[in-house]
DORO-603719 format. One record per residue (C-alpha): x, y, z. Coordinates in steps of 0.5 Angstrom, whole numbers, plus 500, padded with zeros to 3 digits. Example, Ala and Ser with C-alpha at 12.3 -4.5 7.8 and 13.67 -1.06 7.14 Angstrom:
<recs>
+-----+-----+-----+
:   u :   v :   w :
+-----+-----+-----+
: 525 : 491 : 516 :
: 527 : 498 : 514 :
+-----+-----+-----+
</recs>
This chain:
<recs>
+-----+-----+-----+
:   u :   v :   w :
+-----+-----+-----+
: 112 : 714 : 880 :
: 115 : 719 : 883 :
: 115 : 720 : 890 :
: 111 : 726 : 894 :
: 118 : 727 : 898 :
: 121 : 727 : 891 :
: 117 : 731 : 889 :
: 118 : 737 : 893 :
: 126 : 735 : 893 :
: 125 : 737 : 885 :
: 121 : 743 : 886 :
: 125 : 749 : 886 :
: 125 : 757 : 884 :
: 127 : 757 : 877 :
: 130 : 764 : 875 :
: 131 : 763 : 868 :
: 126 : 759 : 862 :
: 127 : 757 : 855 :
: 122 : 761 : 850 :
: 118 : 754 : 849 :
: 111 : 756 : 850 :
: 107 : 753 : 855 :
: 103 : 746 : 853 :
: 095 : 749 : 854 :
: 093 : 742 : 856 :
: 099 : 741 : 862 :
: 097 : 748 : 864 :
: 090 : 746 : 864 :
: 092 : 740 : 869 :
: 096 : 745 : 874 :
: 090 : 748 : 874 :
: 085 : 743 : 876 :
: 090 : 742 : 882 :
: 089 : 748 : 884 :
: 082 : 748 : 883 :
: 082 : 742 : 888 :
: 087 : 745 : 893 :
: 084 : 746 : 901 :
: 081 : 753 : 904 :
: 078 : 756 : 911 :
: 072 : 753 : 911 :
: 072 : 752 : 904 :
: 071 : 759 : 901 :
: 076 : 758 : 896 :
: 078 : 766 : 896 :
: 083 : 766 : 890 :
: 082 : 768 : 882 :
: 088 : 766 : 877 :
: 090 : 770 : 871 :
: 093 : 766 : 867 :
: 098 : 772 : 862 :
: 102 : 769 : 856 :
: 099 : 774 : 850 :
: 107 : 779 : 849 :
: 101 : 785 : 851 :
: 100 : 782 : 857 :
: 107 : 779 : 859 :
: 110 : 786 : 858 :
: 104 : 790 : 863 :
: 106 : 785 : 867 :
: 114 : 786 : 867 :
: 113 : 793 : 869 :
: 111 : 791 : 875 :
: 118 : 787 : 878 :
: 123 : 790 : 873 :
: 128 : 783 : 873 :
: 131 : 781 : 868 :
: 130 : 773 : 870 :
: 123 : 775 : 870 :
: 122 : 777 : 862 :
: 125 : 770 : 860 :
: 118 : 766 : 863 :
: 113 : 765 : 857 :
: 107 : 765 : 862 :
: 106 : 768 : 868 :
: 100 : 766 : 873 :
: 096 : 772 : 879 :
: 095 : 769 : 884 :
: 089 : 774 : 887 :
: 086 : 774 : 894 :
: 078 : 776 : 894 :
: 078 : 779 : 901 :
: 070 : 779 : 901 :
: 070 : 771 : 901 :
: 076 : 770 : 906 :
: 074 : 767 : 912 :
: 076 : 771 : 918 :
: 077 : 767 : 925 :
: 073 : 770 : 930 :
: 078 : 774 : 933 :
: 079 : 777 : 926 :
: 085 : 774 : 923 :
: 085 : 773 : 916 :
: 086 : 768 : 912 :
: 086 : 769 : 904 :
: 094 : 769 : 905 :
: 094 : 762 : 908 :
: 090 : 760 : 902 :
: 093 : 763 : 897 :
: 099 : 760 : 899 :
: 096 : 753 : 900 :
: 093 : 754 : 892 :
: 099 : 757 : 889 :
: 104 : 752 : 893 :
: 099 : 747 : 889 :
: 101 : 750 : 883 :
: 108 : 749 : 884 :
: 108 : 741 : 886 :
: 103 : 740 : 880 :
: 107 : 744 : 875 :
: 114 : 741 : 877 :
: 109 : 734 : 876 :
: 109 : 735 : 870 :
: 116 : 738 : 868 :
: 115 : 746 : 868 :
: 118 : 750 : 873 :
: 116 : 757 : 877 :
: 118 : 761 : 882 :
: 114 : 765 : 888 :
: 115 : 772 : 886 :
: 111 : 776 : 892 :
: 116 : 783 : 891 :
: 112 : 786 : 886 :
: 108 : 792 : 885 :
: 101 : 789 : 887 :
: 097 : 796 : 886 :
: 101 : 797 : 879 :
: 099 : 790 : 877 :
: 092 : 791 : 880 :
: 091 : 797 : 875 :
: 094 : 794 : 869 :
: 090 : 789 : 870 :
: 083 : 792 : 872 :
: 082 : 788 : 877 :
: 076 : 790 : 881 :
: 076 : 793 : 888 :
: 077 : 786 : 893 :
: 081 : 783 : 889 :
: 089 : 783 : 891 :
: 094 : 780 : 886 :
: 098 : 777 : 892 :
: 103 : 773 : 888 :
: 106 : 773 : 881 :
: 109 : 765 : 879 :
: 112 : 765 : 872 :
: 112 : 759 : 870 :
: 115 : 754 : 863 :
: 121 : 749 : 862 :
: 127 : 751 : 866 :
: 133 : 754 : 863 :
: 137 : 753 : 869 :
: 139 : 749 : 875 :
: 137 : 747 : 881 :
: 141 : 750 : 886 :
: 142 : 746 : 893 :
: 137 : 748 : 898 :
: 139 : 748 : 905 :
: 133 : 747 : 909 :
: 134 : 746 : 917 :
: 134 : 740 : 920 :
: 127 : 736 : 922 :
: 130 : 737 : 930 :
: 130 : 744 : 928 :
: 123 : 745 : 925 :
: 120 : 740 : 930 :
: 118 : 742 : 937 :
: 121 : 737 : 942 :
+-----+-----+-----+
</recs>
């Protein structure tokens, strides 16, 4: 069994996939995980929109212009849904913590089960919401293209635990 550690070692952002379609019962599976991922007073402010229909992949294409970005067979939009967000009290928001808890849950469980994805958040979120038709409240936060990796990991640099942990 694959260790958590192992886990995020072997998720990494994946900039080229294989035209092999993504299998609907592992897409199923990474989705239940997000089902079950934590929320501010457990709100869950999210919509997922799973895109894999060529229309769909084309509209969305239009919304970050990048060559890597075309190879993905499927793509999923992680949406905030302001009006269902917890808001502290002194007026923080915190349908982006959420949302990053959720689509982070995503990235874990699909590289569980061999899939590979890659946070995209420089995208046109308005043109994405029109060409959608996502309704008023609704922000498409993140884009993650997801499928089996036609690339390889790059090492990743991460700073050192006395770097991140407060003495």
């Amino acid at each position: 069994m694959t260790s958590f550690l192992e886990l995020t070692r072997n998720r990494y952002s994946c900039r080229a996939y294989r035209p092999t379609a993504v299998e609907p019962e592992k897409l199923d599976y990474i989705m239940e995980c997000v089902r079950m991922a934590p929320s501010a007073v457990n709100r869950q402010p999210w919509r997922f929109h799973i895109v894999s229909s060529n229309e769909g992949r084309e509209a969305l294409q239009q919304c970050y212009n990048r060559d890597w970005f075309t190879t993905a067979p499927t793509y999923i939009i992680a949406s905030i849904l302001h009006d269902e967000e917890w808001v502290r009290g002194d007026g923080k928001q915190h349908g982006n913590i959420d949302i990053a808890i959720a689509v982070e849950h995503l990235c874990l469980a699909a590289t569980e089960q061999g899939l590979a994805t890659c946070w995209v958040c420089n995208f046109d979120a308005e043109r994405c919401k029109q060409l959608f038709a996502l309704p008023d409240g609704e922000e498409p936060a993140v884009i993650i293209p997801i499928g089996y990796a036609a690339d390889e990991p790059k090492e990743k640099k991460r700073k050192s635990l006395s770097d991140i942990v407060a003495p």
